[in-house]
GUZA-594019 format. One record per residue (C-alpha): x, y, z; residue in one letter; residue number from 1. Coordinates in Angstrom, 2 decimals. Each point is the difference from the previous one (the first is absolute). Example, Ala and Ser with C-alpha at 12.3 -4.5 7.8 and 13.67 -1.06 7.14 Angstrom:
<atoms>
ATOM        X        Y        Z  resn  resi
ATOM    12.30    -4.50     7.80     a     1
ATOM     1.37     3.44    -0.66     s     2
</atoms>
This chain:
<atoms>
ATOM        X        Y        Z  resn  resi
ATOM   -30.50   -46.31   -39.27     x     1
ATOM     1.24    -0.55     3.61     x     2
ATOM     0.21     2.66     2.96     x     3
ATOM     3.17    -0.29     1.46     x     4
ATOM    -1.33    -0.99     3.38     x     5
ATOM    -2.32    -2.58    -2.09     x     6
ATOM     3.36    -1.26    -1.35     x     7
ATOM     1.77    -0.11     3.37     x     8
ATOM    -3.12    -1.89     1.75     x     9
ATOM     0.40    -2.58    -2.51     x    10
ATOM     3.98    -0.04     0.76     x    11
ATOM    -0.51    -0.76     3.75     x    12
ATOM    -2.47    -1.53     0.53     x    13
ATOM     1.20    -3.62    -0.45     x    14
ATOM     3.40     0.47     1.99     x    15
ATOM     1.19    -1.26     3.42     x    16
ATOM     2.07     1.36     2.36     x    17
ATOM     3.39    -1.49    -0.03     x    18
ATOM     0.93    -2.30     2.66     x    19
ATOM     2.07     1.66     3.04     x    20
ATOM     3.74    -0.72     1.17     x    21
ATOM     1.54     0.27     3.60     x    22
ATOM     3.36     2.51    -0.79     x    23
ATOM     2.53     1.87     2.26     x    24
ATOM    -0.81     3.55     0.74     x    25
ATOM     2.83     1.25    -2.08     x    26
ATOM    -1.37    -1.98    -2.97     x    27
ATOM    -3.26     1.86    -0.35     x    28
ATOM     0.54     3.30    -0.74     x    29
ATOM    -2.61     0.55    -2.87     x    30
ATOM    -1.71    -2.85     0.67     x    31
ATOM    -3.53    -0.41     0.45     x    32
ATOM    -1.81    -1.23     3.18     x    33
ATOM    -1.98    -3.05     0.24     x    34
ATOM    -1.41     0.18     3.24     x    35
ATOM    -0.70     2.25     2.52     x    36
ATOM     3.04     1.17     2.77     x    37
ATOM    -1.31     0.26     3.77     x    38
ATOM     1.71     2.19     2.62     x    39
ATOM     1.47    -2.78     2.33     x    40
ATOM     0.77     2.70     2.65     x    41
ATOM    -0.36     3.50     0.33     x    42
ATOM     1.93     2.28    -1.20     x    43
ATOM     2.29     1.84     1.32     x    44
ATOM    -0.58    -3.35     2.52     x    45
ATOM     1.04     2.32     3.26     x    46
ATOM    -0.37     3.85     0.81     x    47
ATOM     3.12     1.50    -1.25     x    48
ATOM     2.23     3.61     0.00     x    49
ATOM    -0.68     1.45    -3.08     x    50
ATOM     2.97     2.67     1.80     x    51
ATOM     2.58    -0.17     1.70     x    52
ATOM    -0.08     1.56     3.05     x    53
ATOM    -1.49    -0.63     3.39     x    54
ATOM    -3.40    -1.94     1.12     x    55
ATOM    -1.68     1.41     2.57     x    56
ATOM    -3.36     0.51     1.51     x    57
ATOM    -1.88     2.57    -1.64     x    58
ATOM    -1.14     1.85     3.86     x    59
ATOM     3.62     0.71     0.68     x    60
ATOM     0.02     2.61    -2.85     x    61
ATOM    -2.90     2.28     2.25     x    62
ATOM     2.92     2.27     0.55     x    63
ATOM     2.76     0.94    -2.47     x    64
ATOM     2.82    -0.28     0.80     x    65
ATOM    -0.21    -3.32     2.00     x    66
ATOM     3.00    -2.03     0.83     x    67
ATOM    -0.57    -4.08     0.11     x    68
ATOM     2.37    -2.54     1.08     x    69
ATOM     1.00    -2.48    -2.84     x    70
ATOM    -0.06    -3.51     1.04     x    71
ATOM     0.88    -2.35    -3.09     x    72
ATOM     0.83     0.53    -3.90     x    73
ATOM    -1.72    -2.20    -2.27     x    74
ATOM     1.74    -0.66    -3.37     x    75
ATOM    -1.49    -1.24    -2.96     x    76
ATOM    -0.72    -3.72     0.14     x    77
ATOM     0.24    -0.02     3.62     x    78
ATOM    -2.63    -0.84     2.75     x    79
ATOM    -0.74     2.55     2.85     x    80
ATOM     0.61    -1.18     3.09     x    81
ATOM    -1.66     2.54     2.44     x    82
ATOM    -3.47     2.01     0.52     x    83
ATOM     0.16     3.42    -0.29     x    84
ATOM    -1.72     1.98     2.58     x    85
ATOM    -0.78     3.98     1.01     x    86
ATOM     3.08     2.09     0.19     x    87
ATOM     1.90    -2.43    -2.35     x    88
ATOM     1.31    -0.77    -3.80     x    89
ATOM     1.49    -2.61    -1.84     x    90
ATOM     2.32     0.91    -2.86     x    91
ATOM    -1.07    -1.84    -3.22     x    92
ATOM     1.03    -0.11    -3.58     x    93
ATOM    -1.66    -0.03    -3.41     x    94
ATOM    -2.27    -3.17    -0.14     x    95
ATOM     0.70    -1.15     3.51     x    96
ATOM    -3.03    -1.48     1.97     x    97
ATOM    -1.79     2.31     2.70     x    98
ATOM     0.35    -0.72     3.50     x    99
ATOM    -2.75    -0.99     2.28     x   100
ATOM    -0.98     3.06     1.54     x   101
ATOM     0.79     2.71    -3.12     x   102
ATOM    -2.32     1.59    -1.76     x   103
ATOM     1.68     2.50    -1.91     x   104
ATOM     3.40     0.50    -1.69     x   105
ATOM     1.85     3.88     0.39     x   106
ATOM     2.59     0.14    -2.94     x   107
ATOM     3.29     0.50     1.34     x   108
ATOM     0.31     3.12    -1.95     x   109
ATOM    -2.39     1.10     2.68     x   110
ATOM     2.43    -0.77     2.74     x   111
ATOM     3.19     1.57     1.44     x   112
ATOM     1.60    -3.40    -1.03     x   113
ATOM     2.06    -0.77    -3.01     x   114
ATOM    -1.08    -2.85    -2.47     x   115
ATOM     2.56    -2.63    -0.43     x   116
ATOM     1.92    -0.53     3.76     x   117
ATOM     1.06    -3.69     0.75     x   118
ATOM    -0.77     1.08     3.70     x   119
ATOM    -3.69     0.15     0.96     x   120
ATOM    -0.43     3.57     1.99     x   121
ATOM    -1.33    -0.67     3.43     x   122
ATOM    -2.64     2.90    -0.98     x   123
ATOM    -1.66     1.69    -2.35     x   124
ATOM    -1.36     3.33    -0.26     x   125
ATOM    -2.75     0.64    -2.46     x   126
ATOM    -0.42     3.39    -1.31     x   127
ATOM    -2.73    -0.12    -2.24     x   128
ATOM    -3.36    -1.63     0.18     x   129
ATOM    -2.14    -2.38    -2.25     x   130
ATOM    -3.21    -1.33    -0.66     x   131
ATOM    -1.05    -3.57     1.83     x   132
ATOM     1.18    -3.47    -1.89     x   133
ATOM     2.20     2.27    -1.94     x   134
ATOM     2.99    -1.75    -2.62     x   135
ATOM    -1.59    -3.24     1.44     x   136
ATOM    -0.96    -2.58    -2.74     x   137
ATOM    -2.60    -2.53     1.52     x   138
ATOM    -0.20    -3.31    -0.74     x   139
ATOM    -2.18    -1.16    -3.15     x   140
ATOM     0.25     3.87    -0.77     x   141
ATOM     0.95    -0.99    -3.24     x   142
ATOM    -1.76    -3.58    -0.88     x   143
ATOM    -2.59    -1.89     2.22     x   144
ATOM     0.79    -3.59     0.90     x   145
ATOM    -2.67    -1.79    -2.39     x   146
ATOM     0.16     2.76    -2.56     x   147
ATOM    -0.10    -0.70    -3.05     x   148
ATOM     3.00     2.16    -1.70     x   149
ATOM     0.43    -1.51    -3.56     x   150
ATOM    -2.85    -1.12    -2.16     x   151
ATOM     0.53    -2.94    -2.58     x   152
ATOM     0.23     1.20    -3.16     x   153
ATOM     2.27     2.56     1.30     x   154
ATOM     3.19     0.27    -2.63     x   155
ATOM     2.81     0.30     3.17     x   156
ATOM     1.99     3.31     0.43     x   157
ATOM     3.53     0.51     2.05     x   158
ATOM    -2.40     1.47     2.61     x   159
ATOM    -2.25    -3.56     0.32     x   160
ATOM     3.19    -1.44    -0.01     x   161
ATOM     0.94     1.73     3.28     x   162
ATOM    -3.31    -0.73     1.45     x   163
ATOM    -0.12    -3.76    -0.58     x   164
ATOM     3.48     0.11     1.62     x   165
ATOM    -0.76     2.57     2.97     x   166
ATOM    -2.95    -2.81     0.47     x   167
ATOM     2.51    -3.22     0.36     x   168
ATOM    -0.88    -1.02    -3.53     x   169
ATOM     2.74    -1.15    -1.95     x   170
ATOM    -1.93    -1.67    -3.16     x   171
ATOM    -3.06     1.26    -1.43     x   172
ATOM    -2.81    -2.11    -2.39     x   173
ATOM     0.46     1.74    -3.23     x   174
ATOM    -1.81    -1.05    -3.38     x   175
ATOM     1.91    -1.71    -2.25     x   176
ATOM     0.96     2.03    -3.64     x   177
ATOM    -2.43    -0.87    -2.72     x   178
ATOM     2.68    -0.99    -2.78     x   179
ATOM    -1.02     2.44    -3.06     x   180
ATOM     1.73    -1.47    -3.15     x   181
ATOM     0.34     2.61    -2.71     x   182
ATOM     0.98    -0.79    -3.91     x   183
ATOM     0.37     2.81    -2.40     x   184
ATOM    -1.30    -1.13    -3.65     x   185
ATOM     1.50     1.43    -3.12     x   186
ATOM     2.64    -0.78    -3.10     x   187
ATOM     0.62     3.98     0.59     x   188
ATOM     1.48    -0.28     3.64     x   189
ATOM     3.38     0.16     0.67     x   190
ATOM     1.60    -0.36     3.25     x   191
ATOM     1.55     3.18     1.75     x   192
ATOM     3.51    -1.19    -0.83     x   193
ATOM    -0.19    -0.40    -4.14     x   194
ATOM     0.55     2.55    -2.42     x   195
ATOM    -2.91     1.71    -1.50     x   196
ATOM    -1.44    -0.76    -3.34     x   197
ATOM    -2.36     1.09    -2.52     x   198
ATOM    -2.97    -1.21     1.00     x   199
ATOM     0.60    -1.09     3.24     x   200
ATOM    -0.37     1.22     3.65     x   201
ATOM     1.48    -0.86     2.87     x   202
ATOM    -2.16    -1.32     2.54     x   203
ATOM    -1.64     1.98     3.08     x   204
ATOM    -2.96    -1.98     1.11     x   205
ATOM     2.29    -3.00     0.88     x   206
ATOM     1.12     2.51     2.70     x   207
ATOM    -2.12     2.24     0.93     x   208
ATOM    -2.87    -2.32     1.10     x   209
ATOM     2.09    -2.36     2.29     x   210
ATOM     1.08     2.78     1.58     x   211
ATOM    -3.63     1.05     0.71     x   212
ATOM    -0.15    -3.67     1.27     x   213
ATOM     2.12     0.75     2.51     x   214
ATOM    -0.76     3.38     0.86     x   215
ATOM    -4.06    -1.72     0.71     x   216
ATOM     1.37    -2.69     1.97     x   217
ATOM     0.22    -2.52    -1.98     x   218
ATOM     3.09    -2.77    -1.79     x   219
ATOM     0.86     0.69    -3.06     x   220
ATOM     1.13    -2.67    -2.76     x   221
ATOM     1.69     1.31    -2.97     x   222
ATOM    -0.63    -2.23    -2.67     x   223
ATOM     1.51     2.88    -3.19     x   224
ATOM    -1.17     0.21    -3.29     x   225
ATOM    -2.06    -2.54    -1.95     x   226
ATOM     0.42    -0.13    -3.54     x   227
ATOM    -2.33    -0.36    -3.07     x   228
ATOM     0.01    -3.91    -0.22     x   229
ATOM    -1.95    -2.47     1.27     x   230
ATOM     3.02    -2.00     1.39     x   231
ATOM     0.94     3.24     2.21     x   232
ATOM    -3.35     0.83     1.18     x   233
ATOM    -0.67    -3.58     1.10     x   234
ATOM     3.28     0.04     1.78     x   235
ATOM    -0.47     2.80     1.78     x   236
ATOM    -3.24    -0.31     1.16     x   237
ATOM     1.11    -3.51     1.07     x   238
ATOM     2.78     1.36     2.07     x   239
ATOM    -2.41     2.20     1.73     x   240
ATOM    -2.10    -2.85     0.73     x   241
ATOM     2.63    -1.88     1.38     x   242
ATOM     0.95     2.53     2.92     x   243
ATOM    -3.68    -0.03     1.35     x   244
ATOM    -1.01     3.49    -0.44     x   245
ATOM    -3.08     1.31     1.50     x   246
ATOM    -0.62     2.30    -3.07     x   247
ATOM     1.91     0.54    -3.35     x   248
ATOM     0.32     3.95    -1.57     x   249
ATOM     0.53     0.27    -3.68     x   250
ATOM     0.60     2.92    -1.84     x   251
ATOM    -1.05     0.40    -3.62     x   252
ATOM    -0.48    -2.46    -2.60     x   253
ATOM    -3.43    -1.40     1.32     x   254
ATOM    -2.65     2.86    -1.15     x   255
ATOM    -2.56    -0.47    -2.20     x   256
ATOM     2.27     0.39    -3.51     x   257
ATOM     3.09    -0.88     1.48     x   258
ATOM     2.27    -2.55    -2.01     x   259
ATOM    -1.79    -3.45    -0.07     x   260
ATOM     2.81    -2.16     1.30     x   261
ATOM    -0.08     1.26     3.42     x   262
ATOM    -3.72     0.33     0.39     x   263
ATOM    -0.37    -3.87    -1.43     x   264
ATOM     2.47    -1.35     2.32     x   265
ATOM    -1.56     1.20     3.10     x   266
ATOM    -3.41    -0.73    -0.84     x   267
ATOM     1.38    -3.66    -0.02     x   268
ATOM     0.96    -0.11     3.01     x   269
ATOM    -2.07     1.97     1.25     x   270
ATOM    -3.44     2.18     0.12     x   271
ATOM     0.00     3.65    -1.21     x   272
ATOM    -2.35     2.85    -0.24     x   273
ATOM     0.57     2.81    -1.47     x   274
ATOM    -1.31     3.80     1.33     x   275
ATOM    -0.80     3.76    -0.54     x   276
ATOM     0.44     1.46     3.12     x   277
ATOM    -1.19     4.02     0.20     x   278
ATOM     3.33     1.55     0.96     x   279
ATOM     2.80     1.39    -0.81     x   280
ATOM     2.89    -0.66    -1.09     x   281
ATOM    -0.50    -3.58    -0.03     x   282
ATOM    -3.15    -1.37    -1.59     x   283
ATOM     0.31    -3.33    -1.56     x   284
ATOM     0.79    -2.82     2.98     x   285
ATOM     0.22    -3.62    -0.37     x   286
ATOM    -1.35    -1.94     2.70     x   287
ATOM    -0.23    -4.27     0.92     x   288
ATOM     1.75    -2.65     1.31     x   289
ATOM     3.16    -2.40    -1.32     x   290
ATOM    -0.26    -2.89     1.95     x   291
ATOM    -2.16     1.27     2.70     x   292
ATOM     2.79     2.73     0.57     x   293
ATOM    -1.78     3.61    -0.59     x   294
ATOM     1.17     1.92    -2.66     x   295
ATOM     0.05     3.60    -1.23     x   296
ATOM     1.34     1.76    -3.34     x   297
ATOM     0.63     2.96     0.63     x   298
ATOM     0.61     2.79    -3.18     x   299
ATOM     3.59     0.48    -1.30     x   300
ATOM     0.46     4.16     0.70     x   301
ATOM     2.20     0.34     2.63     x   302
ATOM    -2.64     2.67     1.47     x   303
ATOM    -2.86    -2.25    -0.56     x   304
ATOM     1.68    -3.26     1.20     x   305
ATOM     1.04     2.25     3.63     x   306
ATOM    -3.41     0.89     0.31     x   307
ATOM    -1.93    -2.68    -0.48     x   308
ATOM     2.22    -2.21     2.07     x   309
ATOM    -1.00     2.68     2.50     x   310
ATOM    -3.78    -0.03    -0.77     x   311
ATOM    -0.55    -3.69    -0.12     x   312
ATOM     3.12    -1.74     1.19     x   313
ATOM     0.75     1.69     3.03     x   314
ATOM    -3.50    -0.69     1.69     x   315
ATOM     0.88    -3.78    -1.24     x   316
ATOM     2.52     0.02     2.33     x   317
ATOM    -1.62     1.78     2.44     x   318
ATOM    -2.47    -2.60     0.74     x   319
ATOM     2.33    -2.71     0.13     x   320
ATOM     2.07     1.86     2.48     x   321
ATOM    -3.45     0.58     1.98     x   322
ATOM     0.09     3.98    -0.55     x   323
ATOM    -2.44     2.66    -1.14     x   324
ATOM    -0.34    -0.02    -3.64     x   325
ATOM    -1.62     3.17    -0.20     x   326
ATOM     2.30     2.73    -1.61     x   327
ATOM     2.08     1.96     2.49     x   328
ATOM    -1.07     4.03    -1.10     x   329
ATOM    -0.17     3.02     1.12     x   330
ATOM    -1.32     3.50    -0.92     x   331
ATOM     2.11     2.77    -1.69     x   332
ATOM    -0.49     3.40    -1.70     x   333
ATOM     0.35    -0.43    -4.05     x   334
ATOM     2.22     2.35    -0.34     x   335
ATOM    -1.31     0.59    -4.17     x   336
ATOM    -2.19    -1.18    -2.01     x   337
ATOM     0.03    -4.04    -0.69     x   338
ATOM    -2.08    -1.32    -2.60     x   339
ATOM    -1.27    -3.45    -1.08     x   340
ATOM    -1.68    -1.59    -2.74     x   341
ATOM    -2.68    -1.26     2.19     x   342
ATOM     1.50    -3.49     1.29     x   343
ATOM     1.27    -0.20     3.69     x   344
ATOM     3.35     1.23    -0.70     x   345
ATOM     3.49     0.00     2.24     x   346
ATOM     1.92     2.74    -0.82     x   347
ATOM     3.52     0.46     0.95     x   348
ATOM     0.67     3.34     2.43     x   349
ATOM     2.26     1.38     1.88     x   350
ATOM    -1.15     0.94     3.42     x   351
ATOM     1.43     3.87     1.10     x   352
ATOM    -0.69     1.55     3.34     x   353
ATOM    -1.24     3.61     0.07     x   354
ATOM    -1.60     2.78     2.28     x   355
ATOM    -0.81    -3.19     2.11     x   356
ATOM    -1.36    -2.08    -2.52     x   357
ATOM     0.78    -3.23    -2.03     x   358
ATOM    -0.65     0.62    -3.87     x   359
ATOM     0.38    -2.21    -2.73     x   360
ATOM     1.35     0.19    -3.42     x   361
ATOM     0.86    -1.78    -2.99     x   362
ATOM     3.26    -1.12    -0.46     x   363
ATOM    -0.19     0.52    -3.83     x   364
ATOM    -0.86    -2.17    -3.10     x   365
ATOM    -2.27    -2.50     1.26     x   366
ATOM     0.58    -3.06    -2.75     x   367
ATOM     0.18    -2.96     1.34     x   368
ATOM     3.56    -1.12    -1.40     x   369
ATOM     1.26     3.42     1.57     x   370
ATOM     1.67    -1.49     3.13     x   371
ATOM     1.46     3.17     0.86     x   372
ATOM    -3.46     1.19     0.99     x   373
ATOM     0.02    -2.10     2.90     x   374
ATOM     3.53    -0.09     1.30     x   375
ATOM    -1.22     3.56     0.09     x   376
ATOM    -3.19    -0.82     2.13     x   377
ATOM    -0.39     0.36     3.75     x   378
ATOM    -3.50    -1.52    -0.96     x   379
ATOM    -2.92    -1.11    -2.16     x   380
ATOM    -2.58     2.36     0.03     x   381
ATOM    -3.70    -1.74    -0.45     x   382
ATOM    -2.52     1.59    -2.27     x   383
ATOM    -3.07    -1.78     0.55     x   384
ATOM    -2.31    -1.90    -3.13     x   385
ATOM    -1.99     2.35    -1.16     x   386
ATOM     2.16     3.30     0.82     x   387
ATOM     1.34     1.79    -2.98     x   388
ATOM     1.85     2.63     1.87     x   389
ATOM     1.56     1.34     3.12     x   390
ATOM    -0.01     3.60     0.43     x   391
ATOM     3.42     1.58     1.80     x   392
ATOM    -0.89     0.24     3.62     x   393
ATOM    -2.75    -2.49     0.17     x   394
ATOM     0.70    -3.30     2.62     x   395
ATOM     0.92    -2.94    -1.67     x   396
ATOM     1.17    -3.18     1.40     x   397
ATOM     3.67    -1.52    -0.67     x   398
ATOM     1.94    -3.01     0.94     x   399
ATOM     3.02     0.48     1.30     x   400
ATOM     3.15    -2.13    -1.51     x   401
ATOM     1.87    -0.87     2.64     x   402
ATOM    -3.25    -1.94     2.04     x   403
</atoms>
């Protein structure tokens, strides 16, 4: 039997990154970087107001109250003109450059003058002192020309967005989506929109896992539900084929025992291996190729098919996408006990905030057709191989759903 990171080894290690694509900043939201983003200039790229109020030199301020004799007002977005020297002040505004000369900004709440008059005041008296290079924002304060400020493999946030704008870049080299193609096998699956029958369910897994597609970064192709013949398996599977995926997700149908047809089929065209991993839920996989394209079966529970696309497909994706395939945890306090039957085990917990603390507990039945137990979930919690139990109050390590 297979350790899940034995399993996952396996899973990676034959991928390639996906090649990269040149997009429009307000295209790659979510997207993944492919190369590395360098600071053009420094920013903020001049010494700015981070106030508005009145530049000035910081000596003047020896005695409070001092009264200085204005000499320009600098706007935003406009250029001083004039050096400010002893005994004088230059009114400025939020974001405006600093004059020659200044090295200090008063607030005008500070002053005897009001905020907002279209007439600049041919003085100003300050009546209360600060520190040297106060509300002044230097230049590269913020970024370092030749910094580098976004890493590749970086999935891009609104903030990055700003940055690669505030920087003068208006495209950015993202990765391009691995296409995922996902079938779900079964004579029992119905589609969302048919009434229910004896016998029958209606299909979740057709769902569920392109949406984790998408949520990990990648393109999901919907190929629905393959039936129990060998005409509709080979069809399928051909239409997958045909739209170049870089991986194809099935669930159910191809364990060991599963219903000949579909397992026959797809050894045809393809090679298959079939494994125990030591986890749970989720420990029959199917592994190989179909015409060179990787595959994975995945098992038909809705909980087990979620988690093992997690497990094993998610770090798939990761490496074509050129990101860490490790699992993104963190430590919480189980907040009861949590038991196991020995196998590495994800349970499904809620995660609850008390006297300063993050604890963990079950969300209820833990069967792996219960999908309630994980629209319930803030997380997985990870019992290790080996570990039988988790005592209330011991640390235990949980990965969050929403990363």
């Amino acid at each position: 039997m297979r350790t899940v990171q034995e399993a996952i080894q396996h899973l990676i290690a034959p991928l390639q990154q996906t090649s990269s694509e040149n997009l429009p900043i307000q295209e790659v939201l979510g997207r993944v970087l492919a190369e590395d983003v360098i600071a053009t200039h420094d920013l903020p790229p001049f010494a700015n107001s981070s106030m508005d109020g009145y530049a000035i030199i910081h000596a003047d301020l020896v005695s409070i109250p001092v009264t200085l004799t204005v000499i320009e007002d600098i706007p935003a977005g406009h250029h001083p003109m004039r050096t400010v020297q002893r005994g004088q002040a230059a009114r400025i505004m939020t974001g405006a450059p600093i004059p020659h000369g200044a090295d200090t900004v008063v607030p005008v709440e500070y002053t005897g003058n009001e905020r907002h008059t279209p007439d600049v005041p041919t003085t100003v008296t300050i009546q209360r002192a600060v520190s040297y290079g106060s509300n002044i924002r230097a230049a590269g304060e913020d970024v370092k020309q030749g910094e580098v400020v976004l890493r590749a493999g970086r999935r891009l946030r609104a903030a990055d967005i700003g940055i690669l704008a505030g920087l003068g870049y208006s495209t950015a080299n993202v990765h391009k989506r691995p296409v995922i193609a996902i079938l779900s096998t079964g004579d029992e699956l119905l589609t969302p929109e048919q009434p229910l029958q004896l016998g029958k369910i209606r299909d979740m897994n057709g769902y569920t896992l392109p949406a984790l597609v998408q949520t990990f970064g990648g393109k999901a192709l919907s190929l629905g539900i393959v039936r129990d013949t060998k005409e509709d398996v080979r069809q399928k599977f051909s239409e997958a084929l045909e739209q170049n995926p870089d991986l194809i997700v099935s669930s159910a149908g191809v364990s060991v025992g599963a219903f000949d047809v579909v397992k026959a089929v797809l050894e045809e065209m393809g090679q298959l291996e079939f494994w125990k991993v030591n986890m749970r839920p989720g420990k029959p996989l199917t592994v190989g190729q179909i015409e060179r394209v990787p595959f994975i079966g995945l098992p038909g529970n809705p909980v087990s098919a979620m988690v093992t696309f997690m497990v094993f497909v998610r770090p798939m994706i990761a490496k074509m996408l050129g990101q860490s395939t490790d699992m993104p945890t963190q430590n919480v306090i189980a907040g009861e006990i949590i038991e196991s039957d020995g196998r590495m085990t994800f349970a499904r917990v809620r995660l609850v905030h008390e006297n300063g603390q993050t604890r963990a507990y079950l969300t209820g039945t833990q069967s792996s057709g219960a999908i309630s137990s994980l629209v319930k979930a803030d997380a997985l919690l990870i019992i290790p191989s080996g570990t039988k139990r988790i005592e209330e109050g011991e640390i235990a390590q949980v990965w969050p759903l929403d990363v």
